[in-house]
C-alpha positions in Angstrom: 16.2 -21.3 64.8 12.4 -20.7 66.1 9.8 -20.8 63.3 6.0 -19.7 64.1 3.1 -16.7 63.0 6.4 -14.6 63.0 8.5 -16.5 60.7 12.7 -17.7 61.9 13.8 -15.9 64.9 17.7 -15.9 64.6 19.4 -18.5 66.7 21.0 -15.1 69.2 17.6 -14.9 70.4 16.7 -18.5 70.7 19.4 -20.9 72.2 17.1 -24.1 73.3 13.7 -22.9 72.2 11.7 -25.7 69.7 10.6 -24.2 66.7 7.1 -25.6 67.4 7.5 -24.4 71.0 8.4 -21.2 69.5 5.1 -20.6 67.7 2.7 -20.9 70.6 4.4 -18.4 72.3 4.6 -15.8 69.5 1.0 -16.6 68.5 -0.3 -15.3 72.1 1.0 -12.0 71.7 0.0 -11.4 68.5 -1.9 -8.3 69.3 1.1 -6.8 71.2 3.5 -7.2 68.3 1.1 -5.6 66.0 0.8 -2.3 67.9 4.3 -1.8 67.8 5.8 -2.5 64.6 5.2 0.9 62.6 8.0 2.0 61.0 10.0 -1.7 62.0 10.8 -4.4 59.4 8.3 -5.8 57.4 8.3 -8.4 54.7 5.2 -8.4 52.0 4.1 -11.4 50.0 0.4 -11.2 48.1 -2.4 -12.2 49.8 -3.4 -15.7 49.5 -4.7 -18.4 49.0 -3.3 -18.8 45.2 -4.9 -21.1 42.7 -2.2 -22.8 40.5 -2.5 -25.6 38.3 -0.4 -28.4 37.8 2.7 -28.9 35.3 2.1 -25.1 35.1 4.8 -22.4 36.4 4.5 -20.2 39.5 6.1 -17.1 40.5 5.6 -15.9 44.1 7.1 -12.4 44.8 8.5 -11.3 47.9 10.4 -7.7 49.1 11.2 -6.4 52.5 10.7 -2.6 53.8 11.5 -0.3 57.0 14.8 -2.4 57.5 18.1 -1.2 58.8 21.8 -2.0 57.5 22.7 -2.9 53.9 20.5 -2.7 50.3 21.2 -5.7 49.7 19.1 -8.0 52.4 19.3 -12.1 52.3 15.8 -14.1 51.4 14.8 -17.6 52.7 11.9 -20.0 51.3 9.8 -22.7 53.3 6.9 -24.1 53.3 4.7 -26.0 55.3 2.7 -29.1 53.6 -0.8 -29.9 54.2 0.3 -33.1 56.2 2.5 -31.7 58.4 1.1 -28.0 58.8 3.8 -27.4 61.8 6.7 -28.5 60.2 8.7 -25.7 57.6 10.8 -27.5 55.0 13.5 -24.9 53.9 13.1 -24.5 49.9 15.9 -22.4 48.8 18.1 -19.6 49.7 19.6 -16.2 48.8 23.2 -16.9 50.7 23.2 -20.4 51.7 23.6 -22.8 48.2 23.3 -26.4 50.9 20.1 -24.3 52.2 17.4 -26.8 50.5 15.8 -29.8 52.8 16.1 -33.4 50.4 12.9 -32.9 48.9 14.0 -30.0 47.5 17.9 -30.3 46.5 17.3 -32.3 43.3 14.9 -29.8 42.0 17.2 -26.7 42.8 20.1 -28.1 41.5 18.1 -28.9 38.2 16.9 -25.2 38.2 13.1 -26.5 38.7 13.4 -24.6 41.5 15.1 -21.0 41.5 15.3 -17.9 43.6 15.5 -14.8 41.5 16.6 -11.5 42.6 14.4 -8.3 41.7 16.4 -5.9 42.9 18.4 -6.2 46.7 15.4 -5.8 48.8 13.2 -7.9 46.4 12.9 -11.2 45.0 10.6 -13.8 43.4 10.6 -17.9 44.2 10.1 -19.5 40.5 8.8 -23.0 40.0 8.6 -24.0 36.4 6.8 -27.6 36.7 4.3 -27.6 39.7 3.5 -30.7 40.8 0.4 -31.6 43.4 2.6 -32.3 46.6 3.6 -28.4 46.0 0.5 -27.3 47.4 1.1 -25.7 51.2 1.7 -22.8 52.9 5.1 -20.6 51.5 6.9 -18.5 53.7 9.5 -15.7 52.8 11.8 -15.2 55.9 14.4 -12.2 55.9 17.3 -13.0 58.6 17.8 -9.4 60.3 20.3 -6.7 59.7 18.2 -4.7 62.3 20.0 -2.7 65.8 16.8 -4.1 67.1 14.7 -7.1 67.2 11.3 -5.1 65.8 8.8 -6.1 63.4 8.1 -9.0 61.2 10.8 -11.0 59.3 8.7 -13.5 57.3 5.3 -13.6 55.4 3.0 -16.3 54.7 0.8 -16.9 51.7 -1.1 -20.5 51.0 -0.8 -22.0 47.5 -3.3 -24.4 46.2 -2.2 -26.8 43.1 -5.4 -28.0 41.5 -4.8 -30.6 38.3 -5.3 -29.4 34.9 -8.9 -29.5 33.5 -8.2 -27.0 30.7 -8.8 -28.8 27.2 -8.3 -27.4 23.7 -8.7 -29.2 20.2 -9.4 -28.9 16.5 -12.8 -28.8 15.1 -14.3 -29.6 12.2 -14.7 -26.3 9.6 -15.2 -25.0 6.3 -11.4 -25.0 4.8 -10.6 -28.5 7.2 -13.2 -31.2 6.4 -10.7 -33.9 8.0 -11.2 -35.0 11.7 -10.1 -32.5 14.2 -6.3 -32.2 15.3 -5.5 -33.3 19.3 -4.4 -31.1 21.8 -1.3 -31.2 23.7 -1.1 -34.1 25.4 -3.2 -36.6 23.4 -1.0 -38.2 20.5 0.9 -36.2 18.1 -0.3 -34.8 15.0 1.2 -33.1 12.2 -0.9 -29.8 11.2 -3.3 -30.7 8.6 -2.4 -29.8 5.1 -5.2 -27.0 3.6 -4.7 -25.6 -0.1 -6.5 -22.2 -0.5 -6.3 -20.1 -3.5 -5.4 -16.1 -3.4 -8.5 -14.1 -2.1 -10.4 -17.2 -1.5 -11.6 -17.4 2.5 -10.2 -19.3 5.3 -12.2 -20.2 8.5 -10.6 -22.2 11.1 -12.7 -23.7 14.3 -10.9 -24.6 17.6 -13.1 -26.2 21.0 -12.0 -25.0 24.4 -13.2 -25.9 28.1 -12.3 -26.5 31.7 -13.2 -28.3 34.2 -11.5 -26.6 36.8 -13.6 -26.4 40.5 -12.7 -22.4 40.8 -14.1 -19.7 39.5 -11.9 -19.2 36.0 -12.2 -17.1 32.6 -10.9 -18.7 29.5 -9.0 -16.4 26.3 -9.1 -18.0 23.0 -6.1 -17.3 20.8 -5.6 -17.8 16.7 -1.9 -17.6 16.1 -0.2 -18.0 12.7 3.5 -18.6 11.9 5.3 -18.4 8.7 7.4 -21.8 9.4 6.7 -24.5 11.8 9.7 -23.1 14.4 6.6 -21.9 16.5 9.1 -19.3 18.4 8.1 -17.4 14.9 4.2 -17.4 15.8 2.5 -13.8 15.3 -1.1 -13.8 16.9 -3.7 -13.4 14.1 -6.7 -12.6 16.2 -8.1 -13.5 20.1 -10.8 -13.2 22.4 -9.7 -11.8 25.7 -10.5 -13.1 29.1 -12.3 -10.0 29.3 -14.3 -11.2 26.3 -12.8 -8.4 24.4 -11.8 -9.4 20.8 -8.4 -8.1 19.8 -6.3 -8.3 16.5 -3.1 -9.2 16.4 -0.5 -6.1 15.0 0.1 -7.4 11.9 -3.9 -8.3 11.4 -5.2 -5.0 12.7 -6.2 -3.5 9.4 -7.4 -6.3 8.2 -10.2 -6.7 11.4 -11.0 -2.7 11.4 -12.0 -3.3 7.2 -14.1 -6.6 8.1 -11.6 -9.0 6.3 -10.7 -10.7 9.9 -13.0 -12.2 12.6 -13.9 -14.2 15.4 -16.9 -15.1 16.9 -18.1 -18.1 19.6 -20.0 -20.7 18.0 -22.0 -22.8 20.6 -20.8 -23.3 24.5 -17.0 -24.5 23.2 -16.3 -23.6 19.6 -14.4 -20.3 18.4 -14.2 -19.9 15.0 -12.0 -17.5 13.4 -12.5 -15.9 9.6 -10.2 -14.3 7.2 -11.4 -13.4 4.5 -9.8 -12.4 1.1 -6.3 -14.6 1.4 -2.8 -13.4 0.4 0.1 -15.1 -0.3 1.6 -13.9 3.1 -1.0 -15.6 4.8 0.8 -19.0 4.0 1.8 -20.7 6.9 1.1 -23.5 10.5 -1.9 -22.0 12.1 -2.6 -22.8 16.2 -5.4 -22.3 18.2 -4.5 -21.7 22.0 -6.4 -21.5 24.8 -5.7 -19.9 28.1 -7.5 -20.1 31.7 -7.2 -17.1 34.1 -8.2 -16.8 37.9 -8.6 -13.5 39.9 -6.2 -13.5 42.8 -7.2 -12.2 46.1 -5.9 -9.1 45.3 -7.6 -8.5 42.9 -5.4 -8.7 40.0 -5.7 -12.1 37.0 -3.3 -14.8 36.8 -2.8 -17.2 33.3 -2.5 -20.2 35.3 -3.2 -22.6 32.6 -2.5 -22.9 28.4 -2.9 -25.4 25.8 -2.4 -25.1 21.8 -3.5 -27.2 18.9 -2.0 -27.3 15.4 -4.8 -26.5 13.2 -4.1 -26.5 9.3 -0.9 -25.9 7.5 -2.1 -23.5 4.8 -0.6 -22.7 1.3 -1.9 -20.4 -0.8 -2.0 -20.3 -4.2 -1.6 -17.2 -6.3 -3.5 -15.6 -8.6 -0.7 -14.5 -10.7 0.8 -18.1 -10.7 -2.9 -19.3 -12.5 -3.5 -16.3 -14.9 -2.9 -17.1 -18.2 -3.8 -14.7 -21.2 -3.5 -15.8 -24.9 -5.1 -13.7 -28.3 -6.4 -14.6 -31.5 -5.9 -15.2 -34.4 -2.0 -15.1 -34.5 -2.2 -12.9 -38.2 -5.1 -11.5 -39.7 -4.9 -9.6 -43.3 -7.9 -7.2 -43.9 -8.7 -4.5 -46.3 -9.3 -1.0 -45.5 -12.5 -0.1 -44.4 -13.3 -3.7 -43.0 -14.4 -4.9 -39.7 -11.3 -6.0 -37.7 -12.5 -8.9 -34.6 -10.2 -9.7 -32.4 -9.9 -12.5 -29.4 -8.5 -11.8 -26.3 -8.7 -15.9 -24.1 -8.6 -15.6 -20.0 -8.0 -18.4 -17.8 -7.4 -19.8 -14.9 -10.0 -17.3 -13.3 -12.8 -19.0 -12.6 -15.6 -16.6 -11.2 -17.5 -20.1 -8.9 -14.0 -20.1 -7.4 -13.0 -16.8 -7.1 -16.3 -14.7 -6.6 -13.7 -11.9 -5.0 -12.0 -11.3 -7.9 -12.6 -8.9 -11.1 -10.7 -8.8 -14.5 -9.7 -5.3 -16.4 -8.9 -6.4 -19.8 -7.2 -4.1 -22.6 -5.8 -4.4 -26.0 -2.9 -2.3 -27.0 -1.7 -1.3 -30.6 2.3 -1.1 -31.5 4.4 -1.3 -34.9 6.4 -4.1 -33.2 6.4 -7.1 -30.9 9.1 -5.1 -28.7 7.2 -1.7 -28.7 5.0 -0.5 -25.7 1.9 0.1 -27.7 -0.6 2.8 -27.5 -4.0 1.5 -26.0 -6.9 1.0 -27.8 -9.3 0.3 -25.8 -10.0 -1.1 -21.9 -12.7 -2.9 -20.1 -13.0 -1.8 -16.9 -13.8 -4.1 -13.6 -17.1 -1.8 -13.6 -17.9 -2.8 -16.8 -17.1 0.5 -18.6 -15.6 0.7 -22.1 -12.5 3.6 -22.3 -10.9 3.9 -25.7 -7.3 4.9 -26.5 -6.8 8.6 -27.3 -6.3 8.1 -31.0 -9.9 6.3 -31.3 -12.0 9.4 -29.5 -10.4 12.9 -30.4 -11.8 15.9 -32.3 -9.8 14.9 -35.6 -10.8 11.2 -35.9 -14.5 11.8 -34.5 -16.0 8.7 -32.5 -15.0 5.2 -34.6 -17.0 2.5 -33.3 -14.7 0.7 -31.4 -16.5 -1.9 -29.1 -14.5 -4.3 -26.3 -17.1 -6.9 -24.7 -16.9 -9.7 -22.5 -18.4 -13.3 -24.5 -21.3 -14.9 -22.4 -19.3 -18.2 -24.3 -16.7 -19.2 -24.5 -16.2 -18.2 -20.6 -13.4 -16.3 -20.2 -13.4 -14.4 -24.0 -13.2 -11.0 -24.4 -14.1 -9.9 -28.3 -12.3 -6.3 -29.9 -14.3 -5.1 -32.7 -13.3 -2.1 -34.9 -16.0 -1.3 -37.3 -14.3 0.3 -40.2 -10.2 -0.6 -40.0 -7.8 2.1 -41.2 -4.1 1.9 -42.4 -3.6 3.6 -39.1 -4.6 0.1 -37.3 -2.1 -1.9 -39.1 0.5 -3.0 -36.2 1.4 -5.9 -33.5 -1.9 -6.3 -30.3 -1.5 -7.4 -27.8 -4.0 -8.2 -25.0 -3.4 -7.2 -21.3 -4.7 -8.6 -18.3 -5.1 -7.3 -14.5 -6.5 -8.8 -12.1 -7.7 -6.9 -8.8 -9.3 -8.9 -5.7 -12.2 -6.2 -4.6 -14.1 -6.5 -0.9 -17.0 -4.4 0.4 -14.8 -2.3 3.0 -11.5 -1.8 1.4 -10.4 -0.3 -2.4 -9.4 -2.9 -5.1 -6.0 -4.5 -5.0 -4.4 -5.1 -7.8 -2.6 -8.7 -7.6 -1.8 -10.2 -11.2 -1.2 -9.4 -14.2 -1.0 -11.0 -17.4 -0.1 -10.3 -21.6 -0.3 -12.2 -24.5 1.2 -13.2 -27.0 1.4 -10.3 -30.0 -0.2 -11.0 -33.0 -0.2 -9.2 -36.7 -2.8 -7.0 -38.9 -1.9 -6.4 -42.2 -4.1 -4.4 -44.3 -3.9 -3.9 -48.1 -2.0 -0.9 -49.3 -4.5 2.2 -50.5 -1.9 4.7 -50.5 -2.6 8.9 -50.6 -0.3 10.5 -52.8 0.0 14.4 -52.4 1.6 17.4 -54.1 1.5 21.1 -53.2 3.1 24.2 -55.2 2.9 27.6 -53.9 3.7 30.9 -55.5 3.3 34.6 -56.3 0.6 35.8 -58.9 2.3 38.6 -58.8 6.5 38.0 -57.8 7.0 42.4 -57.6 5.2 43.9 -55.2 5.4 47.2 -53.4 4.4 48.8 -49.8 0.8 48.8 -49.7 0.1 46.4 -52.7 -2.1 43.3 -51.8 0.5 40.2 -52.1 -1.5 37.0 -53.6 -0.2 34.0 -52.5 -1.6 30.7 -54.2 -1.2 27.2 -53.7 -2.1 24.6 -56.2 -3.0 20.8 -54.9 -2.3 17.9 -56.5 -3.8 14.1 -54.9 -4.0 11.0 -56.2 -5.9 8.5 -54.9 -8.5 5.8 -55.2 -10.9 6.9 -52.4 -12.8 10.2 -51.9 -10.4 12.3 -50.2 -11.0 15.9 -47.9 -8.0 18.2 -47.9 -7.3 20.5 -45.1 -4.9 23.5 -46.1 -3.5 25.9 -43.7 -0.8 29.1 -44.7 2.5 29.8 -43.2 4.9 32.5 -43.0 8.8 31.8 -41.5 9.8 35.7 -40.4 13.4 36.7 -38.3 12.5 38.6 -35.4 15.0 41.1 -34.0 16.8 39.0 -31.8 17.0 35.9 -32.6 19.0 33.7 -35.5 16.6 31.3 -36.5 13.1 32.0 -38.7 9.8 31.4 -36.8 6.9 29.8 -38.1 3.6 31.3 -37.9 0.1 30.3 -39.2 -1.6 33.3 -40.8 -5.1 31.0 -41.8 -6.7 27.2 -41.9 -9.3 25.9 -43.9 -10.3 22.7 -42.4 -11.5 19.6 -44.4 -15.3 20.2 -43.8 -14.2 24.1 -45.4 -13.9 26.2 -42.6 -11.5 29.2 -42.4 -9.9 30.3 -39.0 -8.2 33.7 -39.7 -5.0 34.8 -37.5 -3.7 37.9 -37.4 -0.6 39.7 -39.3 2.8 40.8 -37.8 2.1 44.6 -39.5 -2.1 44.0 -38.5 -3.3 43.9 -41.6 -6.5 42.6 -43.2 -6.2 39.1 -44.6 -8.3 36.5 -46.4 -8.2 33.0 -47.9 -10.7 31.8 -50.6 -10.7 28.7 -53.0 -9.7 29.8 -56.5 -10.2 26.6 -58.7 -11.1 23.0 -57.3 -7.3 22.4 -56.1 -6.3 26.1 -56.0 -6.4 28.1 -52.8 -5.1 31.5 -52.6 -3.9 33.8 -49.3 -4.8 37.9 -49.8 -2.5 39.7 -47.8 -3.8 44.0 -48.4 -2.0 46.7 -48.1 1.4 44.9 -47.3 3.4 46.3 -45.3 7.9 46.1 -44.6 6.4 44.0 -41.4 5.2 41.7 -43.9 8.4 40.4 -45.3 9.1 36.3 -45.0 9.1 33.5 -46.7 5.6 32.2 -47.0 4.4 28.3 -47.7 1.1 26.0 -47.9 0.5 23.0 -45.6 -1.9 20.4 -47.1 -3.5 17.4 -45.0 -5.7 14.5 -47.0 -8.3 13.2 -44.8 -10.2 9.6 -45.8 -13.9 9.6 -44.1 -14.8 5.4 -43.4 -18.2 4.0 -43.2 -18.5 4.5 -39.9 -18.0 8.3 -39.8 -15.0 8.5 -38.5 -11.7 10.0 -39.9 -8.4 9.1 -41.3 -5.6 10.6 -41.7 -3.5 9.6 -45.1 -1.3 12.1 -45.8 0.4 15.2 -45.5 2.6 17.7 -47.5 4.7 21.3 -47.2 4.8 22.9 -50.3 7.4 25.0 -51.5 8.4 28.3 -50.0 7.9 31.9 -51.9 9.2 35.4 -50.4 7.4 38.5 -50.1 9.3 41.3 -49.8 7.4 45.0 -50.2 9.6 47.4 -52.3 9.7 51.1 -51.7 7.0 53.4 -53.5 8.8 56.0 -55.7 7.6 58.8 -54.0 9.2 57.0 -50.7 12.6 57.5 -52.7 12.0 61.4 -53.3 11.1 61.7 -49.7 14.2 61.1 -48.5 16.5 63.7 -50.3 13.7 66.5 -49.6 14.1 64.9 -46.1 17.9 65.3 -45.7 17.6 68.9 -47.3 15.1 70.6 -44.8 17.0 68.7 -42.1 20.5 70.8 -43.1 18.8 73.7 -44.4 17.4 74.2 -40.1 20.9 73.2 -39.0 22.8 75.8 -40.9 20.0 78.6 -39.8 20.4 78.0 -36.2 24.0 78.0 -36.5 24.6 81.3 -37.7 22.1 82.6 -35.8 23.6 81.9 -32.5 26.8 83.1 -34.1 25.5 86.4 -34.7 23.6 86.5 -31.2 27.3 85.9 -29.5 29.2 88.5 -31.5 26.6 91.0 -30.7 26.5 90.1 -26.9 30.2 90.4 -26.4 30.2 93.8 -28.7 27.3 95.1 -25.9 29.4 94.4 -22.9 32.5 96.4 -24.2 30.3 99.3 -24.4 
């Protein structure tokens, strides 16, 4: 078998010919063979020569074109070494497993050394440990399935193996104080245990260089994985050799709202940022560093990569360190006193949490189980919202006030000015915590409630009594109907009564009464009119200082129901505002418009017209028939 510029000839066309022998002559008609080897065999290998660095693997690819005879085409390797440039030593091969020289065997039976098909006209020579001695000139040879001797059967590339220069370690930052981790290679070190709390920030540093002769770019890589199985490793953020900073997938909101970044701190030092921790973000974080070459043609290569441990983070959680209590467990007031109550935060400490922001907001039920109403909520702006029954048009405005204590830290103070029986119940005091940054909304990530705790409040009961009925019980269509209501209360505070009439009437179709409100008079004295089934005229007045009376005129059958008063006693506190204390339905009186006399009368004299017409029509179209029939016989 020849070897030479034209790769191995096979051994039909060489009986006693010396590969080295061989060469010469191929190499002097080199211009000759290139003219004619359009559309012959030709085997392609990149251009060379290719930078690699030791301990490092190498994949050189290799495919064959314009050949003749089957898909599937046969690949061999050589190389020729620095020290013997005229000598190939055969690497591996496609077909023949005892192809390998010595140097080689041990490495190809190991699977150092592999050949790896691509598809049958195309394959790749793998090396996964380069070592220095590798360096030399590679040569894929294709043995011939050609009619014809014609073209080229083997390529050449040179491969260069230059040591490893690229170095990558831990440096000193903000979140790790202790002395920088080793890179690969130096002794082994366990990632540095770093204790962060929720929202708090993390910045990690890593150095990275090389030494390397060549022109080479370095990429800088922060990687993060959940356990210390590093096959589990999601890339947090890097800087491309390109010098183009990309997040990783799971990072990428994160860096578009500011919360993630990286940026080169002197000629070595990258140092990475994220902001505004989560509990997710627990976990081994590396640092690796990666050196690149542009190949001849044109394209870049990784031929080098080194990772350092950096810090093993936990995070703590927010919701974990919230704690909310109240106070005192049981206050007894009396109506119309200020009620203060205490509402204790901690475990939020503002110098080590600056990102996050409390909403605190006390809520009113008649039992420790009950999901009580809210009373009133201090916003993370600051704002003060109350409940709905503390700001409504009945109640008015009560001076309800929720404020955060300058001391103790951590204290939030309730005050109702003026308690009412209405306030009597179980609190409890509610906690949220949201972690806010400039860029993105406010995230809600702990919440907290404490204990419940009692207000009594002495008993200053409202007694009421209401009685309706009919000045005058007989009335007829057209009367006025005058319904009165008499109010009875008994209590030991001034008291306003608001008073409003009803009427329960059976429409056509359906079975049960319904309830109407004919008139109000509120508690300031007020009277809202509504309007009459028939569309009458009505009025309500006060007839005595408990007496109120409803004026239904000219009353009509439309009219007829069963008519009641509704009283409401309303206690006015020192602060303006209102209470409700009572309520009562009075008893129910019926209205029912009898018939006028002359409407009795009316209804014979009705009947008789109506009979007296009938019977005159009847006989006369008698007569007019008889007399027809009587004409047409004439």
């Amino acid at each position: 078998m020849f070897s030479g510029l034209y790769g191995h000839v096979p051994e039909a066309f060489s009986p006693d010919v010396s590969p080295t022998s061989m060469a010469g002559i191929l190499r002097g008609s080199e211009v000759c063979w290139k003219l004619v080897v359009s559309d012959a065999r030709e085997v392609h290998l990149p251009p060379g020569p290719l930078y690699r660095v030791e301990g490092t693997p190498l994949s050189i690819p290799c495919n064959v074109s314009e050949y003749e005879g089957p898909t599937v085409q046969q690949f061999e390797w050589f190389v020729y070494r620095p020290a013997a440039p005229d000598i190939s030593i055969g690497i591996i091969s496609t077909k023949d497993p005892k192809f390998p020289y010595a140097v080689f065997g041990a490495r190809v039976q190991s699977g150092n050394v592999s050949i790896h098909r691509v598809r049958g006209d195309a394959v790749e020579l793998r090396i996964k440990d380069l070592r220095m001695e590798d360096s030399g000139v590679y040569e894929c040879y294709t043995p011939t399935t050609d009619s014809k001797y014609h073209g080229t059967y083997s390529a050449k590339v040179e491969l260069r193996v230059m040591p490893n220069k690229l170095s990558v370690s831990a440096a000193a930052s903000p979140s790790v104080t202790k002395s920088p981790f080793q890179g690969r290679g130096a002794a082994a070190s366990a990632p540095l245990p770093v204790t962060l709390l929720e929202s708090q920030d993390l910045q990690l540093t890593c150095a990275a260089a090389s030494e390397t002769q060549q022109h080479t770019h370095l990429s800088v890589s922060f990687g993060f994985s959940a356990t210390v199985d590093l096959r589990t490793q999601q890339e947090v953020i890097g800087v491309r050799r390109d010098f183009a900073v990309v997040p990783g997938e799971r990072f990428t909101e994160r860096h578009r709202t500011r919360e993630l970044s990286v940026d080169k701190v002197g000629d070595r030092q990258y140092r990475m940022a994220l902001g505004w921790l989560r509990p997710q973000d627990a976990g081994v974080y590396h640092c690796t560093a990666g050196e690149w070459i542009q190949d001849p043609d044109g394209s870049w290569t990784q031929i080098a990569a080194k990772q350092v441990a950096l810090a093993q983070v936990s995070v703590q959680t927010i919701a974990n360190r919230l704690a909310v209590s109240a106070s005192p467990p049981s206050v007894g007031i009396s109506s119309g006193e200020a009620l203060e109550l205490l509402c204790n935060t901690s475990g939020i400490e503002a110098a080590l949490l600056p990102h996050v922001t409390l909403s605190v907001s006390w809520h009113l039920g008649k039992g420790p189980a009950e999901e009580g109403r809210l009373v009133a909520q201090l916003g993370v702006d600051g704002a003060v919202i109350l409940g709905e029954s503390y700001a409504n048009r009945n109640v008015g405005n009560r001076h309800v006030s929720l404020q955060k204590l300058e001391s103790p830290a951590g204290f939030y103070q309730l005050r109702i000015e003026a308690a009412q029986p209405g306030d009597v119940g179980t609190y409890q005091c509610v906690a949220r915590a949201f972690v806010h940054s400039p860029t993105s909304p406010l995230r809600e990530v702990a919440s907290g409630r404490s204990e419940a705790l009692t207000v009594d409040m002495k008993s200053e009961a409202v007694v009421l009594d209401a009685t309706a009925w009919l000045l005058f019980p007989t009335i007829y269509r057209g009367d006025m109907a005058d319904v009165r209501c008499n109010v009875s209360v008994d209590s030991i505070q001034p008291v306003s009564l608001a008073l409003s009439w009803w009427v329960e009437q059976h429409e056509e179709e359906e079975s049960e009464p319904r309830g109407t409100m004919l008139a109000a008079v509120s508690r300031e004295g007020v009277a809202d009119l509504g309007t009459r089934l028939s569309g009458g005229a009505l009025s309500v007045d006060k007839v005595g200082p408990l007496s109120h009376r409803l004026r239904l005129h000219g009353v009509q059958p439309s009219d007829e129901g069963k008519y009641h008063c509704a009283v409401t006693a309303w206690v006015r506190y020192p602060d303006q505002s209102w209470y409700k204390a009572g309520s009562v339905k009075s008893n129910v009186v019926t209205v029912y418009p009898y018939a006028l006399p002359m409407d009795t009368l009316f209804i014979p004299l009705l009947a008789g017209v109506s009979s007296a017409i009938f019977m005159g029509v009847t006989i006369l179209v008698t007569v007019t028939c008889c007399f027809m029939k009587r004409l047409r016989k004439r």
